[in-house]
N, C-alpha and C positions, 0 to 999 in steps of 0.2 A: 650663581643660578638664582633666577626670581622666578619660583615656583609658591605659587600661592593658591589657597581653597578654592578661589572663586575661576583661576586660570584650569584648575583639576574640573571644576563645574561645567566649565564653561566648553572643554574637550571632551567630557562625558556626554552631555546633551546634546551634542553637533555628533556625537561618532556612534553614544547607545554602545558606549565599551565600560569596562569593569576602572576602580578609581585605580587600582594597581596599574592595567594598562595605561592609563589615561598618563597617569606620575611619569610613570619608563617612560613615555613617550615624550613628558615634554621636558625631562631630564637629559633626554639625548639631543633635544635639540635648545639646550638653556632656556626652556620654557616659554618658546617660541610657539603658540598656538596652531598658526598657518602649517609650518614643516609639520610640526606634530600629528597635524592631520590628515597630510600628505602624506606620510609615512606609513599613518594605520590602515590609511585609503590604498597605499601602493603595495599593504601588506594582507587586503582582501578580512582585516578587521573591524571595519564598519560596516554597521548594523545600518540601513540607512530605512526608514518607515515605509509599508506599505508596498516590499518589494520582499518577494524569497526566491534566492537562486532555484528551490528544487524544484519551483514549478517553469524553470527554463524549459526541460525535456517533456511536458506535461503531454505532447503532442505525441514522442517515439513513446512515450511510456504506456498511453493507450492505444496505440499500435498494437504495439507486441501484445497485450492483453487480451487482446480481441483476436490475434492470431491463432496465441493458445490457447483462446477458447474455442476456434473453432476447427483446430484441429482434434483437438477431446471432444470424444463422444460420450454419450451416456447411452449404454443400450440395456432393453428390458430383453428378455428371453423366457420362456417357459418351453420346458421340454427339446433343449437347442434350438427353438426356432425362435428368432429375433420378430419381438411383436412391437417395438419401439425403438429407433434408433436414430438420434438428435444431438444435436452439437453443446456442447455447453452452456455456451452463450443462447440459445433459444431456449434451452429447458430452466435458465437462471432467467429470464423474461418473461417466460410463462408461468416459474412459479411464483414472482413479482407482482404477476398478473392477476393469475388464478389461484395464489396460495389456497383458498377455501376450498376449491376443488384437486387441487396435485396434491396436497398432503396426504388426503386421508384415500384419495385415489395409492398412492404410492403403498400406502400401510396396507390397505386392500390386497396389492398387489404383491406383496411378501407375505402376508397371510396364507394366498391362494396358491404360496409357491414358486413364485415369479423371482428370477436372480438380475439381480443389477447389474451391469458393470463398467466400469469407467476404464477407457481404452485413449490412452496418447499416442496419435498420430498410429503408426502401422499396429504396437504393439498393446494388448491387453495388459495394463497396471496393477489394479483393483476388485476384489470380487468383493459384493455384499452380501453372497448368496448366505453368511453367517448370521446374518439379524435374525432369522427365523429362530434358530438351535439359542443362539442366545437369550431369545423373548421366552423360549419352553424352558430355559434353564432356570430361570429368574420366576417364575411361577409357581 
């Protein structure tokens, strides 16, 4: 086998693999650079610049995010009757928006009594209607 530093170098910087790999690799093939490459390449080991698999699905991945956001609702209610009732995704765009006013609107609006609640698709999830009892505890 002619396996030499600069053969390990020279499969390291073409593949952006570990010198351990790099060795195995060109041990299996008597230090033969080409196959070695082909191998790490046939073996989904090469790192190659400027590419990442994970942003292949970038496209279904904010699909579905946009989905369930807009099948979650955020609804406001005082006294069982719903006085706000908005999808995810426009209440995370509005507070984006207008954080300087939904914040302290929102804090107002637990002050005054008002219960949150975050409902996926048909079913109710989530109450917040507790920040209140919490904020009098804590005082």
């Amino acid at each position: 086998m002619n396996i030499t530093l600069e053969k390990i170098d020279e499969l390291r910087s073409r593949a952006k693999v570990s010198y351990t790999e790099a060795k195995e690799a060109l041990e299996m093939f008597d230090g033969n650079i080409v196959d070695a490459l082909a191998y790490l390449d046939k073996n989904d080991k090469v790192k190659s610049k400027g590419y990442n698999k994970s942003y292949e699905n970038i496209g279904a991945t904010a699909k579905e995010l946009c989905d369930k956001g807009f099948k979650t609702r955020i609804i406001v209610k005082k006294d069982d009757v719903e006085k706000i009732n908005l999808s995810a995704n426009v209440a995370a765009i509005c507070t984006v928006i207008g954080f300087h006013a939904v914040i302290p609107l929102s804090l107002v609006a637990l002050a005054t009594g008002h219960k949150f609640e975050i409902q996926k698709g048909d079913k109710k999830d989530e109450k917040v209607e507790e920040v209140p009892q919490l904020l009098e505890k804590n005082q």
